[in-house]
C-alpha positions as CSV (number, residue, x, y, z in Angstrom):
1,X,0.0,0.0,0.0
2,X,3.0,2.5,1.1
3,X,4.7,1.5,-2.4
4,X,1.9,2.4,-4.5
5,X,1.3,5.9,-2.3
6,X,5.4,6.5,-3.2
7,X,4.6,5.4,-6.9
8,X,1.3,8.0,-7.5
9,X,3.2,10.7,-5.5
10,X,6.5,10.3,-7.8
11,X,4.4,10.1,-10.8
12,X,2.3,13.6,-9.9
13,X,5.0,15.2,-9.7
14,X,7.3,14.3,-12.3
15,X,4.1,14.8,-14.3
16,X,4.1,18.3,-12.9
17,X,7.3,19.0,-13.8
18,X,7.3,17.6,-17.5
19,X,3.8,20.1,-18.0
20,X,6.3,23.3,-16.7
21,X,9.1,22.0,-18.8
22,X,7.3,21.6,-22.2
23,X,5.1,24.5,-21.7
24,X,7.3,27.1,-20.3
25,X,11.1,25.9,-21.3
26,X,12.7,26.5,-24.4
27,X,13.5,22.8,-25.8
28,X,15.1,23.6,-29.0
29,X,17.6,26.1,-30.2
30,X,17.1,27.7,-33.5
31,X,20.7,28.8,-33.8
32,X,22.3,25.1,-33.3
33,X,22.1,22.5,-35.9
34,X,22.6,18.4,-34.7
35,X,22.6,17.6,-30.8
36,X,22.9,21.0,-29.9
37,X,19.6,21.9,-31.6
38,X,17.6,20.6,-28.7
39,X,18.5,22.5,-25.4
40,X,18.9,20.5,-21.8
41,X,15.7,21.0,-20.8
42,X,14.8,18.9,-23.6
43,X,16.8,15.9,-22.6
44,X,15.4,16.8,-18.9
45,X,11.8,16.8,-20.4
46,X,12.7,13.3,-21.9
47,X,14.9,11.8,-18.9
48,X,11.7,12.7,-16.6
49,X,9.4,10.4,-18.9
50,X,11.6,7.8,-19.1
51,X,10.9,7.9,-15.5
52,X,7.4,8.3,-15.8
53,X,6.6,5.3,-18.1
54,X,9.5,3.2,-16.4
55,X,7.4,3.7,-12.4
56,X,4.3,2.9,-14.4
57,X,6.0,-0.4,-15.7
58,X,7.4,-0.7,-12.1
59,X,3.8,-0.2,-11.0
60,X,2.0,-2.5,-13.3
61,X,4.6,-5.5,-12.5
62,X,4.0,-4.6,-8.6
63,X,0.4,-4.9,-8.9
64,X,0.3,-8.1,-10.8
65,X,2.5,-9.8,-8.5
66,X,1.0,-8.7,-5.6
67,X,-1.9,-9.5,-6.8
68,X,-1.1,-13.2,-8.1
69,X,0.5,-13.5,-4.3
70,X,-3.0,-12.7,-3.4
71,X,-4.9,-15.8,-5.4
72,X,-2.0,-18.2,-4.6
73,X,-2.9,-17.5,-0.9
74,X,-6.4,-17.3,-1.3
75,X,-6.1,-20.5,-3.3
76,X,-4.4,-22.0,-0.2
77,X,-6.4,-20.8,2.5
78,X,-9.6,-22.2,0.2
79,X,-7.3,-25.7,0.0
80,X,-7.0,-25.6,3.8
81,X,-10.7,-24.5,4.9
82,X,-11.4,-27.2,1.7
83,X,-9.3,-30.0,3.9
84,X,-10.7,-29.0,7.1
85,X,-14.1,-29.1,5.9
86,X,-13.5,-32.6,4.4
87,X,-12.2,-33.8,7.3
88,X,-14.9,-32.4,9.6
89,X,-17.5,-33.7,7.1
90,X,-15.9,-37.7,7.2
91,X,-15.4,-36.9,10.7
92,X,-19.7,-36.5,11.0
93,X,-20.2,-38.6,8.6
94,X,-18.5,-41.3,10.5
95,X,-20.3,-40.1,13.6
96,X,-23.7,-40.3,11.9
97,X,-23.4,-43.8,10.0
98,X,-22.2,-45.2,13.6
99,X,-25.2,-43.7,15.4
100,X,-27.3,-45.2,12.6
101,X,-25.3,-48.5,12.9
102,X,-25.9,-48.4,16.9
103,X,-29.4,-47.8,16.3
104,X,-29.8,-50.5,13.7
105,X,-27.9,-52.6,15.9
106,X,-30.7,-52.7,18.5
107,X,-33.1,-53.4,15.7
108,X,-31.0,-56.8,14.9
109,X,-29.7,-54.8,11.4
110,X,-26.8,-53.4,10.5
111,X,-25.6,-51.6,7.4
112,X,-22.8,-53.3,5.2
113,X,-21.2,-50.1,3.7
114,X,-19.5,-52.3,1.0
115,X,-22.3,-53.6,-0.7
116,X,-24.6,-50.7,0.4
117,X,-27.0,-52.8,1.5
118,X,-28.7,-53.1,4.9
119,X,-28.4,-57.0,6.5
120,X,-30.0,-58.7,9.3
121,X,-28.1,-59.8,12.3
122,X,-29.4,-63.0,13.8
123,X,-28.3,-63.5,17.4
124,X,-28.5,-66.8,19.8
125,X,-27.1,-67.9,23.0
126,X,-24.2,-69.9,20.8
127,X,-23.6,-67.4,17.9
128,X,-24.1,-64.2,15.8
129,X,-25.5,-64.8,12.5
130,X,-25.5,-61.7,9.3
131,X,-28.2,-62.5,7.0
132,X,-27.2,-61.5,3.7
133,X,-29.8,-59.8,0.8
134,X,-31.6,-63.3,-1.0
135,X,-31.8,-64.8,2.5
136,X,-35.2,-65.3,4.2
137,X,-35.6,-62.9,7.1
138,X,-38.6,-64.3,9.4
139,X,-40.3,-61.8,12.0
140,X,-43.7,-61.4,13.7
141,X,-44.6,-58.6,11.8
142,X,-47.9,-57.8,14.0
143,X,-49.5,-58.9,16.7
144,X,-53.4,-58.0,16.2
145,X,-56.4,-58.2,18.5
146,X,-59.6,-59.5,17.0
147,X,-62.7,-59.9,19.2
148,X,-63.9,-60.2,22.6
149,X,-65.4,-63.6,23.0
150,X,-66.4,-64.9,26.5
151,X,-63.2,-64.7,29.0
152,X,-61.4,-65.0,26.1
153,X,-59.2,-61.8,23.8
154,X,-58.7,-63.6,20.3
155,X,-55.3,-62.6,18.1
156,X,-53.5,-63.3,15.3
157,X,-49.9,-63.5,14.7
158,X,-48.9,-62.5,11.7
159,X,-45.7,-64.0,10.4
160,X,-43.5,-62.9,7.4
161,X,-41.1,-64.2,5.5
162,X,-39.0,-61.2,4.2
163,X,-36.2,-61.1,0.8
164,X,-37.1,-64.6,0.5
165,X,-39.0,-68.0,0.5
166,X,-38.7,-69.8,3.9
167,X,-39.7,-73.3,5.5
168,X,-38.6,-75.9,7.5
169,X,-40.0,-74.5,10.6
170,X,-38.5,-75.7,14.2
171,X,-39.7,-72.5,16.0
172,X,-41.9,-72.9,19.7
173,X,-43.5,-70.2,21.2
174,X,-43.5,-69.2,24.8
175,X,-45.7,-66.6,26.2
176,X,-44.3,-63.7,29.5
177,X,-46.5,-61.5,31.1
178,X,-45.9,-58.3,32.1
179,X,-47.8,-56.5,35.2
180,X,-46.7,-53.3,37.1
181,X,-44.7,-54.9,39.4
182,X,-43.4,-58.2,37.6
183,X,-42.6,-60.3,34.3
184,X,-43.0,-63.6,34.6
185,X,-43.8,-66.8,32.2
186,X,-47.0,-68.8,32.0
187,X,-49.3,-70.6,29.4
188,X,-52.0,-70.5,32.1
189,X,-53.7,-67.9,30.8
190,X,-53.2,-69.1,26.8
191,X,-56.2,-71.4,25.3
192,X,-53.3,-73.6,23.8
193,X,-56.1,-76.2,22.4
194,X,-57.1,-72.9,20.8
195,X,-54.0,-72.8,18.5
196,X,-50.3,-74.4,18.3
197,X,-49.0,-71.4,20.2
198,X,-47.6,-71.6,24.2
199,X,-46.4,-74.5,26.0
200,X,-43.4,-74.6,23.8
201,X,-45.5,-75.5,21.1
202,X,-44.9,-74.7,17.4
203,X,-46.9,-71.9,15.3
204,X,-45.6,-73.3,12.1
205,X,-45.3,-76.7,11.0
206,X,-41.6,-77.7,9.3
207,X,-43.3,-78.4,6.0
208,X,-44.9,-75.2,5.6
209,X,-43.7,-72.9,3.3
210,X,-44.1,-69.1,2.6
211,X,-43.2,-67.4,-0.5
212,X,-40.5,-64.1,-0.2
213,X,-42.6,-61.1,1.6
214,X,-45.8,-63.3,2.4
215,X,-47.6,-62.6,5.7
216,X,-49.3,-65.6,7.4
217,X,-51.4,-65.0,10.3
218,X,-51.6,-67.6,13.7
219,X,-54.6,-67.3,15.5
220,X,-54.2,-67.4,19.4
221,X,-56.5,-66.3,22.6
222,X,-55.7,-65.4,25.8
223,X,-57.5,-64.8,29.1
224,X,-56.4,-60.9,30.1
225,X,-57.3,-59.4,33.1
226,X,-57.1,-55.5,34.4
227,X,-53.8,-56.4,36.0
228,X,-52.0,-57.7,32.6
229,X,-50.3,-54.4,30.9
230,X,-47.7,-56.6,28.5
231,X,-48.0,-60.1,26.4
232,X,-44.6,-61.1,25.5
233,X,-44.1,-64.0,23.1
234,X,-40.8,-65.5,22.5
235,X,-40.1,-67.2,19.1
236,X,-36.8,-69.4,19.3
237,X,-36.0,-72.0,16.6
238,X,-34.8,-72.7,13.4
239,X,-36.3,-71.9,9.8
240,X,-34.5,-72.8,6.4
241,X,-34.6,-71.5,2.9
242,X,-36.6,-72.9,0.6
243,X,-34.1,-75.6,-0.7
244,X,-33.2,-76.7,2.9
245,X,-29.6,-75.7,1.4
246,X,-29.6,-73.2,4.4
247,X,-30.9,-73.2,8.0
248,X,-31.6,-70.1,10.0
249,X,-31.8,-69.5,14.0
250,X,-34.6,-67.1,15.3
251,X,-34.9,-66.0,18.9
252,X,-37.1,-63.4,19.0
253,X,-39.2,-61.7,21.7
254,X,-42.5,-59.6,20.9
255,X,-44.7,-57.7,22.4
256,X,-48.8,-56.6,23.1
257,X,-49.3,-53.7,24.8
258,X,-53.2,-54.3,26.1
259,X,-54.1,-51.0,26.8
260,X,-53.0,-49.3,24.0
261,X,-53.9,-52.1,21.2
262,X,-50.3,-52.1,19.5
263,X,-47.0,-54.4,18.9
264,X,-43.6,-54.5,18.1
265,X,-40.3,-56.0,18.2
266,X,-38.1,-56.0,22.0
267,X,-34.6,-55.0,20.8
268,X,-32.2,-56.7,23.0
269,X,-31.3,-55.1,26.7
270,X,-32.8,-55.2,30.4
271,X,-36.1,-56.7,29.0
272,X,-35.0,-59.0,27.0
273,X,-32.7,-60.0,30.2
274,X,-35.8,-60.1,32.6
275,X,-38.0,-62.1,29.8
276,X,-35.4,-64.6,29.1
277,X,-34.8,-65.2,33.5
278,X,-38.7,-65.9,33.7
279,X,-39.1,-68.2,31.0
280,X,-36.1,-70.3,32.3
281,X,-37.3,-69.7,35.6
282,X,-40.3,-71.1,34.6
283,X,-39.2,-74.6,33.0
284,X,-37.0,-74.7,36.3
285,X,-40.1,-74.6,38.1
286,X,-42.1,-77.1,35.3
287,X,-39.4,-79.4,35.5
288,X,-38.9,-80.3,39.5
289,X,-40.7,-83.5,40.4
């Protein structure tokens, strides 16, 4: 900034001077032939723009490379905020597909960034199982009340058989209940002549088969009282594909809420822990003499 105020300043007044010189001077003598025809204020008139257009040149190149200094650092400062944005952006985005993954994780899924597609995570007491895309996934997709009859609340449990067709069905059913104050397992209250459900006994036979995304429905009825807030069921077993080539664990638990009319899956946690201690609590109990 001080160089071009130096620059304009030198230029004004050597500009001022070459105006008094031309206008007022004498710049040639008549009397003299050659050289000394032109008098020294001419060769001051044309030393003094030789100065001019030589600061303007100086001027010019100054401004240009100041101002290509400029982009370059503009152009880094953009690569650095670029970089740091980048980063920050991977860094989120890292944060956000792990809280996803977390939250699918709960769910039984998780996302296989690879393939971009989202798999099914099958988990028993022995092992962890990924289903892949083209495998059948089994869930209870509902569990829906029907009519009053007598001391009876009739449901259906709706199965479905997602990506794929699935069969060979090993799969019992155990039924929890849930009051303010407790969880705990019995088939007491279950009409289990009703419908293959409770009592351990199986919903689906092993040579059923349902086609990819088919919903079948299991009729059940129950005796609820004011006290009963939950009905858990517990679906543990095996199912296969539809060529037996593959076999596929299940250990499920689902829920009823009887006040509000709705289900839904019990992602894995203190639940899960207390449903699991009442139903073995409960064979325990079945089983002494």
């Amino acid at each position: 900034m001080l160089f071009n105020i130096i620059i304009l300043v030198s230029l004004a007044v050597l500009v001022v001077i070459s105006t008094i010189i031309s206008t007022l001077g004498t710049l040639i003598n008549k009397e003299e032939k050659g050289i000394k025809h032109f008098t020294k204020l001419f060769w001051w008139l044309i030393f003094i723009n030789i100065i001019i257009i030589a600061l303007m040149v100086l001027q010019y190149v100054r401004n240009e490379t100041e101002k290509t200094r400029k982009e370059q650092e503009n152009n880094k400062n953009q690569h650095q905020r670029d970089s740091i944005n980048k980063a920050d952006n991977n860094a989120y985005s890292q944060k956000t597909i792990s809280a996803i993954s977390d939250g699918l994780g709960k769910y039984g899924f998780k996302f296989d960034s690879t393939n971009k597609v989202l798999v099914k995570i099958i988990k028993d007491s022995a092992k962890t199982k990924v289903i892949m895309p083209n495998d059948p996934v089994l869930e209870c997709s509902s569990i829906e009340f029907i009519k009053k009859n007598g001391d009876w609340s009739e449901f259906y449990l709706f199965f479905t058989s997602y990506d794929a067709c699935s069969t060979g069905f090993k799969i019992t059913s155990t039924f929890v209940i849930s009051t303010s104050d407790k969880i705990y397992a019995s088939d007491d209250i279950v009409d289990t002549k009703y419908a293959c459900l409770g009592d351990d006994q199986e919903p689906l036979s092993y040579n059923d088969k349902m086609s990819k995304d088919e919903t079948k429905g299991v009729p059940f009825r129950v005796k609820i009282d004011n006290s009963i807030e939950k009905i858990y069921i517990r679906l543990k077993g095996t199912y296969t594909n539809c060529d037996l080539s593959k076999s596929f664990p299940i250990d499920n638990i689902y829920f009823y809420k009887v006040k509000n009319k709705y289900s839904g899956f019990v992602p894995l946690g203190k639940t899960t822990t207390k449903i699991i201690e009442a139903i073995e609590s409960y064979h325990k109990k079945n089983e002494s003499p």
